[in-house]
N, C-alpha and C positions, 0 to 999 in steps of 0.2 A: 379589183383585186386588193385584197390586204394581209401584209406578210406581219405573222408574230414573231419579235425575236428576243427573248428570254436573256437578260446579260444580269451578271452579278461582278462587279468590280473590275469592268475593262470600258468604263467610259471612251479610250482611246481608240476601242474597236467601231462604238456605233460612228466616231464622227469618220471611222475610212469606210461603214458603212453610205452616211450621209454622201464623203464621195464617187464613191459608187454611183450612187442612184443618180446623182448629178451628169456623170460621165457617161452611162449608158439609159439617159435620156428615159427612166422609168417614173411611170405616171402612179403605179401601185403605192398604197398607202402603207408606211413602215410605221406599227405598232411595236413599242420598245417597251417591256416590261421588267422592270425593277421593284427588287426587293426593298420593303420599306426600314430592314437594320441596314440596308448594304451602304458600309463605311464609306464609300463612292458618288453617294446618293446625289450630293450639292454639286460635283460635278456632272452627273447625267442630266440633273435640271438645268444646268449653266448651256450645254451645250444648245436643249431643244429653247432655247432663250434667246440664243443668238442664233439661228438657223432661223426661226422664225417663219418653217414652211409648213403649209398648212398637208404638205403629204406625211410629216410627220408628228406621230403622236406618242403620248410615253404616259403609262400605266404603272404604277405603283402599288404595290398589295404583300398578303405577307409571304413571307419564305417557304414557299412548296415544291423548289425543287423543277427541274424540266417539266417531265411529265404531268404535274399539278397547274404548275403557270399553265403550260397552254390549253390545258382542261380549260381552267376556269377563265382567260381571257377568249379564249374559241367559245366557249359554250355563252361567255356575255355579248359576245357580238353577234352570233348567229341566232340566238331569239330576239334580236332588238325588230322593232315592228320596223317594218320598209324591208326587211334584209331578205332577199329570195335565195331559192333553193342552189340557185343556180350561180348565187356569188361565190368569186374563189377564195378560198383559205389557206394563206400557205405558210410556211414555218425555216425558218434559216435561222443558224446558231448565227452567234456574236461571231465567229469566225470561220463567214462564208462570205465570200464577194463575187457578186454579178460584173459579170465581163464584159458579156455580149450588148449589143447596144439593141436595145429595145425590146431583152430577154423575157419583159412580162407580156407585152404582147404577143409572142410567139407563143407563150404557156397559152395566153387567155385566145388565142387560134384552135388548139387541140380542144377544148372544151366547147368553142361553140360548135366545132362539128360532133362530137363525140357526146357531151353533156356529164354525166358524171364519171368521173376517173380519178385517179391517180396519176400524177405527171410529174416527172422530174428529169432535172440537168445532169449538167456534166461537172462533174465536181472535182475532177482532176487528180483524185485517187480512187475511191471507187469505180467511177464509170457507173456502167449498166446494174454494177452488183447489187449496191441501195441507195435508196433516196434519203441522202443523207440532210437536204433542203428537198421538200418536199406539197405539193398544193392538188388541192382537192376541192368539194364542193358544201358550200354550207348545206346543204341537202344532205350530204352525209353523215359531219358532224352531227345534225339533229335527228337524223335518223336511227342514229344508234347513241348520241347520249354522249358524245365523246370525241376528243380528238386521239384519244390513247386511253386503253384498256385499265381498270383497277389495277393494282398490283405492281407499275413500273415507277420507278425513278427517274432514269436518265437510259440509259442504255436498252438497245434493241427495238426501238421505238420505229428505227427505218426499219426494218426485217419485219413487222406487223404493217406498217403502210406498203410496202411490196406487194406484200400475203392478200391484202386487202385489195389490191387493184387487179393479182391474180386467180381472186377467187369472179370477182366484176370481168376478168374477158376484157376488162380496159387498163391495162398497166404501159405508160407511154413513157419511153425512156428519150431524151430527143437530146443526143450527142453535141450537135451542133450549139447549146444555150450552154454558154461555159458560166457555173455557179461555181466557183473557186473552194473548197474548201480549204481556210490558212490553218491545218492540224500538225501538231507537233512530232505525229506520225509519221508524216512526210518530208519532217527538218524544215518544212514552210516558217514556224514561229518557236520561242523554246517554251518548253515546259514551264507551267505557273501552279500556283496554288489550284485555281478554278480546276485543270486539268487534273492537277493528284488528287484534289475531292474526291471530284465521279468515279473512277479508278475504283472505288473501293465497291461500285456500282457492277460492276461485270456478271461478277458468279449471281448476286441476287436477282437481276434482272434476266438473266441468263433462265435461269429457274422458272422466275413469272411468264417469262414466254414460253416458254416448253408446258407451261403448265398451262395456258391460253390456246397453243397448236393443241392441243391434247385431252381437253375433257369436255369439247364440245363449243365452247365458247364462239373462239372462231368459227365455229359451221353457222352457228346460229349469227356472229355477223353476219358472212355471206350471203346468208338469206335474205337476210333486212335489206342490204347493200342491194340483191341480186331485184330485190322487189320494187327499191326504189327503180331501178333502169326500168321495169319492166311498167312502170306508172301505179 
């Protein structure tokens, strides 16, 4: 399993990631991708310098944004040769923390019986509604080209991976894997700049989805998605 997660000037966040991973005893490989202006930059290299663990890895490239990072770091791991269809891909913001002790292997349980899905935690404000940390199958990503549709930035990105696992017949919500998410929504963490960014993200991406449910796109996912299960 290997999780991306996208951070632009909260170094402080990957290393209460790294304790995480430490504390709930997770074997998954944490891809951290940083932006190559972000003024933070020396610090996110200091950190995977003295960690020194070979489950974590850090990507640097230019500023694209949610939706773009993990396009283009999903779409470079999942055509590297050796990589099968059936390795997981999964995605946690900088401020999501794994609880549950041994939360990747219960994700990487649902998929060996299941095979390609959609799977996601418990996030402690959503719940069931979306997969706000979410994992899925390099099969899919290459199947359709994408880990996220043209046209999004940041926002509504879980409400397309839902859609996605709802159109598949395989959308697994598994209450019990508590994926934390620390949002300022829920008075977890305060308000930063990173947060008033995206913000200005809503109504656009709000649009690009409506306009993805809407003119066929998503059907024609489906189908792709629906073909791969079907071999």
């Amino acid at each position: 399993m290997l999780v991306i997660v996208p951070s632009r000037g909260r170094p402080q966040n990957i290393a209460s990631l790294f304790t995480q991973w430490h504390a709930t005893d997770a074997n998954a490989t944490l891809v951290v991708a940083v932006d190559d202006d972000d003024p933070k930059l020396h610090e996110y290299q200091a950190l995977f310098d003295v960690a020194h663990d070979e489950r974590y890895q850090l990507v640097v490239g230019p500023r694209l944004r949610l939706a773009g990072t993990l396009n283009t770091v999903a779409m470079s791991r999942v055509m590297r040769s050796g990589v099968l269809d059936t390795d997981i891909i999964g995605f946690m913001g900088d401020d999501h923390r794994p609880r549950t002790l041994h939360w990747d292997v219960m994700i990487d349980d649902v998929f060996r019986q299941w095979g390609h899905a959609v799977v996601y935690g418990n996030d402690l404000i959503q719940g069931p509604n979306l997969p706000t940390a979410v994992f899925m199958t390099a099969g899919m990503i290459k199947t359709l080209g994408y880990m996220v549709p043209d046209g999004f930035v940041h926002m509504y990105l879980d409400n397309t991976w839902k859609a996605w696992g709802e159109l598949m017949s395989r959308l697994f919500y598994l209450p019990h894997v508590i994926i934390e998410h620390m949002h300022p929504i829920a008075a977890k963490v305060s308000w930063d700049d990173g947060y008033e960014d995206v913000a200005a993200f809503y109504g656009p991406d709000e649009t690009a989805f409506q306009a993805y449910m809407n003119t066929g796109r998503m059907y024609e996912d489906g189908q792709k998605l629906r073909s791969l299960i079907n071999g």
